[in-house]
C-alpha positions in Angstrom: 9.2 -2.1 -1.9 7.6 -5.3 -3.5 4.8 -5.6 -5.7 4.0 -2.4 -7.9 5.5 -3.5 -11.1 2.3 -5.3 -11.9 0.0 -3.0 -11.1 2.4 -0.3 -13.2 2.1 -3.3 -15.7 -1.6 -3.0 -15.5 -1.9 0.5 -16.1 0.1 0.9 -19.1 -2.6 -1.5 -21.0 -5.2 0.7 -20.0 -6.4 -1.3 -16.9 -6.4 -0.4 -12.8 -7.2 -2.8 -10.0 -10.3 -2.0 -7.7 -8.2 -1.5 -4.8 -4.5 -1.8 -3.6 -3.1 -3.2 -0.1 -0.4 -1.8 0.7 1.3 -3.3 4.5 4.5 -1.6 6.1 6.7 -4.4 7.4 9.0 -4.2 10.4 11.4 -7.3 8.3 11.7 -8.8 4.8 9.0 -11.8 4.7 9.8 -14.8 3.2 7.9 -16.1 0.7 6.7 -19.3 -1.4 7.0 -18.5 -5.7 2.9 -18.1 -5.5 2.5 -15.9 -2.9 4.8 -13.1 -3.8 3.1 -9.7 -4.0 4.3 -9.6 -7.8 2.1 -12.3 -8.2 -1.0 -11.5 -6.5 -2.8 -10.3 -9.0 -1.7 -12.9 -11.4 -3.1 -15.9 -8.9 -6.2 -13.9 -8.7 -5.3 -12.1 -5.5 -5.7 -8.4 -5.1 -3.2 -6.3 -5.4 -0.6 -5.7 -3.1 2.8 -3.4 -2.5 4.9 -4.4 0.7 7.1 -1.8 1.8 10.1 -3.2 3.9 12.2 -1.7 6.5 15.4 -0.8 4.1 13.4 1.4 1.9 14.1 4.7 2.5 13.5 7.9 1.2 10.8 9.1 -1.2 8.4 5.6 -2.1 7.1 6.5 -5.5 3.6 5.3 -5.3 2.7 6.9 -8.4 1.0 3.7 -9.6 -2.2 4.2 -6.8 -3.3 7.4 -8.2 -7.3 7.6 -8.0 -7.4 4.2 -6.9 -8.7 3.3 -3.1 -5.8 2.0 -0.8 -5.7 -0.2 2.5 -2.6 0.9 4.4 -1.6 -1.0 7.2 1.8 -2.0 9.2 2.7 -2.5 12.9 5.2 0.6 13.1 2.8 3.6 13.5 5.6 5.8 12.6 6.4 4.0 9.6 2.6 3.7 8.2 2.3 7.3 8.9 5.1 8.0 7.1 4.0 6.2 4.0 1.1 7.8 4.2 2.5 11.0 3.3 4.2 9.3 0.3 1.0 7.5 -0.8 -1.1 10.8 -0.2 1.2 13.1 -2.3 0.2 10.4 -5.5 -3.3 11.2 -5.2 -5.0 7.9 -4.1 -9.3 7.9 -4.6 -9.4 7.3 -0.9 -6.7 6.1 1.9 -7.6 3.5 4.5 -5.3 3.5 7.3 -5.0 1.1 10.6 -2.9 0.0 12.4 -3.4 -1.1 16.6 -3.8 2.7 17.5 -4.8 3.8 14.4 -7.7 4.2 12.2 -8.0 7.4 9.1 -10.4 7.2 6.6 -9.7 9.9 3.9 -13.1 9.6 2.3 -15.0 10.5 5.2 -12.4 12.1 7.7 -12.6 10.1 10.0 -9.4 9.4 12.2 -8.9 7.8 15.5 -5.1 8.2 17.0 -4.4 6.2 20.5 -2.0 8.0 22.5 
């Protein structure tokens, strides 16, 4: 998992981003020194977490409590699976797609392709 230190960062001075973007990968991307998720916010990006497909167990998304989330990845499976770890953190509100997927926490509203 990439890209909550800032954001923990953030927090501890007192401050929260408007909203967090958190994508499920199916590989570990490669990236350029700007385009990092650490430094999203920093280049004046939102913030983002990317969760990769060697990180197992219990995510500790602690730092997105009350704070509204985009959730999205290829792997049904694997985004619904972080869900559960994001909900148990207590976001404001949880927007999840993915092709076959759609659940808005705020208003309910889920959509599930078989």
């Amino acid at each position: 998992m990439k890209g909550h230190e800032p954001i923990i960062a953030m927090r501890m001075q007192g401050y929260t981003p408007r909203e967090v973007w958190i994508r499920v990968f199916d590989f570990e991307p490669k990236y350029y020194e700007w385009d990092e998720p650490s430094k999203s916010l920093e280049n004046g990006f939102t913030a983002r977490i990317e969760v990769y497909p060697m990180d197992k167990g219990a995510l500790d998304f602690r730092c997105v409590t009350g704070l509204v989330v985009h959730l999205s990845g290829t792997d049904d499976e694997r985004v619904l699976q972080t869900l559960k770890h994001i909900e148990r953190a207590k976001p404001l509100r949880v927007i999840t797609s993915t092709a076959n997927i759609f659940i808005d926490s705020a208003s309910r509203e889920s959509r599930i392709a078989a």
